[in-house]
C-alpha positions as a Markdown table, in Angstrom:
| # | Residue | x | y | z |
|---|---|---|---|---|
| 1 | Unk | 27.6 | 16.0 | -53.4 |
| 2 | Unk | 31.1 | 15.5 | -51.6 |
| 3 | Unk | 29.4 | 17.4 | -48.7 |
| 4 | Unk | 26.8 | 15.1 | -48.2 |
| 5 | Unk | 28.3 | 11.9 | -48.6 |
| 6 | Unk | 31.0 | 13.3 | -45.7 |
| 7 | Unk | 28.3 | 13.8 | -43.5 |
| 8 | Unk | 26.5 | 10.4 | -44.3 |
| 9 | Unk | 30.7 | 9.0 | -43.7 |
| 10 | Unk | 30.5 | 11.3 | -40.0 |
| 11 | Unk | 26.6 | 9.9 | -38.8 |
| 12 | Unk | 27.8 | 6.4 | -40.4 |
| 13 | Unk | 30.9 | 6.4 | -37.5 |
| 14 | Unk | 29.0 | 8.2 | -34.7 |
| 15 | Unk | 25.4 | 6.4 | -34.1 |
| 16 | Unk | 24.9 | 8.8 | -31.3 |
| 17 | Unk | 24.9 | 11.5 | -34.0 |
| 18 | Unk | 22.6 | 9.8 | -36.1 |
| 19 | Unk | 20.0 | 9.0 | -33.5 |
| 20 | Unk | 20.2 | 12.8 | -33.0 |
| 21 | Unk | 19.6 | 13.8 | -36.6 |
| 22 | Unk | 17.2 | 11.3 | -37.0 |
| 23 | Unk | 14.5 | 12.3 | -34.0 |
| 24 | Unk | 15.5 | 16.1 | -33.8 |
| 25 | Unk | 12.7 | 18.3 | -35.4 |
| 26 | Unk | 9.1 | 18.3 | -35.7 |
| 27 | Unk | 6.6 | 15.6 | -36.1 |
| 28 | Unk | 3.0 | 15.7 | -37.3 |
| 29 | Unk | 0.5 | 12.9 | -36.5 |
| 30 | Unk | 0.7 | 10.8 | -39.3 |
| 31 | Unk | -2.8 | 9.0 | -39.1 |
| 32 | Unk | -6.1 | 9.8 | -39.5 |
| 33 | Unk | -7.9 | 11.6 | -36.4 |
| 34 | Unk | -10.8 | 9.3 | -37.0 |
| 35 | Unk | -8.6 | 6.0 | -36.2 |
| 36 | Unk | -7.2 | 7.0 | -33.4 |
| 37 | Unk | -10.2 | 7.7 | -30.5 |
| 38 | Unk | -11.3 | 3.5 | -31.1 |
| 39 | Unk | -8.1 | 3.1 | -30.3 |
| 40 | Unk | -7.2 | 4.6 | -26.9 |
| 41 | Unk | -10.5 | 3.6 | -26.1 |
| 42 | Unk | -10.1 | 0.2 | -26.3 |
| 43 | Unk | -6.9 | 0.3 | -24.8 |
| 44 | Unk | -8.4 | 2.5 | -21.9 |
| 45 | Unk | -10.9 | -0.3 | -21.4 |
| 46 | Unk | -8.3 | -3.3 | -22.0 |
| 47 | Unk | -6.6 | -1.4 | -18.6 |
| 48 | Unk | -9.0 | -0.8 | -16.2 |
| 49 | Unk | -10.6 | -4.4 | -16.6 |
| 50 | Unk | -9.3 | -5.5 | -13.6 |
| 51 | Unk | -11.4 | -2.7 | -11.5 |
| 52 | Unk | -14.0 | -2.8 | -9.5 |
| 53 | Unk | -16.8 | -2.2 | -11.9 |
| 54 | Unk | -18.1 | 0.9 | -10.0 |
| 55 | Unk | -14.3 | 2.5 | -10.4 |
| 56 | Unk | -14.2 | 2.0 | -13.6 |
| 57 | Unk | -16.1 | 5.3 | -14.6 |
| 58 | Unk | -14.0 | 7.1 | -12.1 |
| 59 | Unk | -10.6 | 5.6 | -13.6 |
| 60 | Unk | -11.8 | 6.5 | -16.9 |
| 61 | Unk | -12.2 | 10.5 | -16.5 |
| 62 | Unk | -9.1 | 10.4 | -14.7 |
| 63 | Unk | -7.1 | 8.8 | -17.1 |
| 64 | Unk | -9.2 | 10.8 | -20.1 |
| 65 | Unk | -6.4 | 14.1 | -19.8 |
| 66 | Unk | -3.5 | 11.8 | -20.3 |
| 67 | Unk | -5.1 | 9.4 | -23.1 |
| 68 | Unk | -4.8 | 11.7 | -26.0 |
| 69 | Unk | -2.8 | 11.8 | -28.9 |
| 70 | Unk | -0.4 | 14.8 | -29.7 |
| 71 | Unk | -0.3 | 16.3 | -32.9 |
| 72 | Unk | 3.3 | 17.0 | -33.3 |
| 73 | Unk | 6.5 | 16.5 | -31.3 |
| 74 | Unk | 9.4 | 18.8 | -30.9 |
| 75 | Unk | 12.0 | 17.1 | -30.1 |
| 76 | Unk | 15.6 | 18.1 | -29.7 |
| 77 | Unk | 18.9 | 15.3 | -28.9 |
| 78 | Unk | 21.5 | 16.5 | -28.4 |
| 79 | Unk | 24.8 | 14.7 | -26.9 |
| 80 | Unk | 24.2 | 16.3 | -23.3 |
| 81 | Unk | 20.2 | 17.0 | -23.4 |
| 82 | Unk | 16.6 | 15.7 | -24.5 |
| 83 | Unk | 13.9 | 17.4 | -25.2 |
| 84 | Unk | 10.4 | 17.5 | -26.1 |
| 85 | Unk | 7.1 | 19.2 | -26.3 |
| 86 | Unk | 3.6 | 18.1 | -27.5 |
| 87 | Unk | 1.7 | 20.4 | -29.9 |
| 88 | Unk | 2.0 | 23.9 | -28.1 |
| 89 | Unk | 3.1 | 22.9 | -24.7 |
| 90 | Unk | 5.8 | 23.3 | -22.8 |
| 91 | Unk | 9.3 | 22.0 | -23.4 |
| 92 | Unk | 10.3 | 19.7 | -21.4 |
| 93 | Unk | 14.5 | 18.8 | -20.9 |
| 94 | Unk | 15.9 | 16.0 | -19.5 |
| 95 | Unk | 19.9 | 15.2 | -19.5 |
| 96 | Unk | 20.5 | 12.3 | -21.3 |
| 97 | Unk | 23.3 | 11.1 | -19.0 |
| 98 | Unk | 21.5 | 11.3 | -15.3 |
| 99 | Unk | 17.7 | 12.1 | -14.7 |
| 100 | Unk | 16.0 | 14.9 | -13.0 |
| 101 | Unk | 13.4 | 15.3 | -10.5 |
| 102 | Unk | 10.0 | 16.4 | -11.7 |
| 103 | Unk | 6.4 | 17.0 | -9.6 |
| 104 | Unk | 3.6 | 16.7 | -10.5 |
| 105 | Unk | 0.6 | 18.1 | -7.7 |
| 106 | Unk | 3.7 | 18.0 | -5.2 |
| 107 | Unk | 4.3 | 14.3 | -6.3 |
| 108 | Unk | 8.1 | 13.8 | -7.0 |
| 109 | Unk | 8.6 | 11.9 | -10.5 |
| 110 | Unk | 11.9 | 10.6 | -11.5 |
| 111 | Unk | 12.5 | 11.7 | -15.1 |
| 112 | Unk | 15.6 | 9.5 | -17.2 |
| 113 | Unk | 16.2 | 8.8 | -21.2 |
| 114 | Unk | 17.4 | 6.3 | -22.7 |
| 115 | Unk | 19.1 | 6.9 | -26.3 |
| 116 | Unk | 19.2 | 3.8 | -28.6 |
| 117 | Unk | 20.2 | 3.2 | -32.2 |
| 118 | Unk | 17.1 | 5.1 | -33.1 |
| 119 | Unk | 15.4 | 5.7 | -30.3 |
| 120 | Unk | 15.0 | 7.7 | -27.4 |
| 121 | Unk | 12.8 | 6.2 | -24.7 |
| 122 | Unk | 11.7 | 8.8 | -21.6 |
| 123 | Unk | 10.6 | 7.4 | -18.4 |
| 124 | Unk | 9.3 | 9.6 | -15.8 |
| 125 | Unk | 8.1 | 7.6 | -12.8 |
| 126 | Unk | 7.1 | 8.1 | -9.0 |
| 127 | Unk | 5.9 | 5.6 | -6.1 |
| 128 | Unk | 2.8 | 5.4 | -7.3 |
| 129 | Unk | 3.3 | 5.0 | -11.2 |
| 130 | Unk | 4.5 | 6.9 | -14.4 |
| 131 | Unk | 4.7 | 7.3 | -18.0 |
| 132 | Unk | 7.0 | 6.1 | -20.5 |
| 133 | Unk | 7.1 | 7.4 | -23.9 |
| 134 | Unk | 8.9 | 5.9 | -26.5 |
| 135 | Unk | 10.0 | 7.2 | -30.5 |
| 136 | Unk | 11.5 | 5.4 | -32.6 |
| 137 | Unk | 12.3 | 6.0 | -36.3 |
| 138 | Unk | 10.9 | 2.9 | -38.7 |
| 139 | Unk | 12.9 | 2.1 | -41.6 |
| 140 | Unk | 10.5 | 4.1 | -44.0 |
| 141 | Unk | 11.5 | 7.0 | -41.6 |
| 142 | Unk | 8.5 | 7.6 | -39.5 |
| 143 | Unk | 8.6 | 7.9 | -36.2 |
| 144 | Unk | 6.3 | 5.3 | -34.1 |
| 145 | Unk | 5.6 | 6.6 | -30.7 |
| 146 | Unk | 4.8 | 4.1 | -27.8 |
| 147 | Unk | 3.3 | 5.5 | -24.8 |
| 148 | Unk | 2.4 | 3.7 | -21.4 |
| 149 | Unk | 1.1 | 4.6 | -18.8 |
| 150 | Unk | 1.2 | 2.6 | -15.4 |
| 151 | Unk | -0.3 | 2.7 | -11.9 |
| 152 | Unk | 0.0 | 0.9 | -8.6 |
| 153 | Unk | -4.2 | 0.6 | -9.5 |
| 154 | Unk | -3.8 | -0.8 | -12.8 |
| 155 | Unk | -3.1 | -4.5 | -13.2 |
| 156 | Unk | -1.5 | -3.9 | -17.0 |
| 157 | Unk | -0.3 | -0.6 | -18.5 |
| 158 | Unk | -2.9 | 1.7 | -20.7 |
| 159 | Unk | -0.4 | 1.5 | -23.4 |
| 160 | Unk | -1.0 | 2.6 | -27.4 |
| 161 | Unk | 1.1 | 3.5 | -30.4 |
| 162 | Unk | 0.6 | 6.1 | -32.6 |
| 163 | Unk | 2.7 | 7.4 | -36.1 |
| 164 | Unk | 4.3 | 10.7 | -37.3 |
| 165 | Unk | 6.5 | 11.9 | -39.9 |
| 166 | Unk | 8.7 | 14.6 | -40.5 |
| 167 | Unk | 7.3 | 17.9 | -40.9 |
């Protein structure tokens, strides 16, 4: 008991350490896979509005690979690093204090986090748009994660929200 209300005392006077402890581990979707698909659908729809009809189709299957939800986060935060991976893929780090240089199809992408009270928000963006991804831990302790995506050929970002807790 003394143990645990030291380390409540510790993440109390160190809210870097307590963003950590509170986003580092794994996440499982926490909604239904049925409620989900409407959803980025709509919101894929809501962005391309402002295409030309006939590039809309186009826009659509391009975007399709990057509109999907994950089914768990890893994440790690530590003082120094961030990291993350979607389901099975790769991890992917990030220093918290900095950014690093990422390509994508020989595109450079500037890669940078930014740690708040309890959340961690990563932004990884080149000349011609990017993707920011946002968690951040609700008071009932599930983590909401904001993603947007944005483009020199979209007039708003394709931007949803989907939940996770804890695993």
């Amino acid at each position: 008991m003394l143990s645990l209300v030291l380390l409540h005392a510790a993440l109390a006077a160190d809210p870097a350490a307590e963003v950590q402890a509170l986003l580092t581990g794994t996440f499982r979707l926490a909604e239904s896979a049925a409620e989900i698909p409407p959803r980025l659908d709509a919101a894929t729809e809501r962005a391309i509005a402002s295409l030309f009809i006939a590039f809309r189709p186009l826009a659509k299957y391009k975007l399709r690979p990057e509109v999907q939800p994950c089914p768990s986060w890893h994440i790690a935060l530590t003082a120094t690093h961030f990291s993350n991976h979607c389901g099975t893929g790769e991890d992917f780090q990030v220093p918290v204090e900095g950014s690093r240089t990422v390509y994508d199809d020989g595109d450079p992408y500037k890669a940078t986090v930014m740690v708040g009270t309890r959340s961690v928000k990563l932004d990884i963006m080149g000349e011609a748009g990017g993707k920011t991804t946002s968690w951040k831990v609700a008071a009932d302790e599930r983590v909401s994660v904001y993603t947007a995506i944005v483009s020199q050929h979209l007039a708003e970002p394709l931007a949803w929200t989907t939940w996770y807790v804890r695993e």
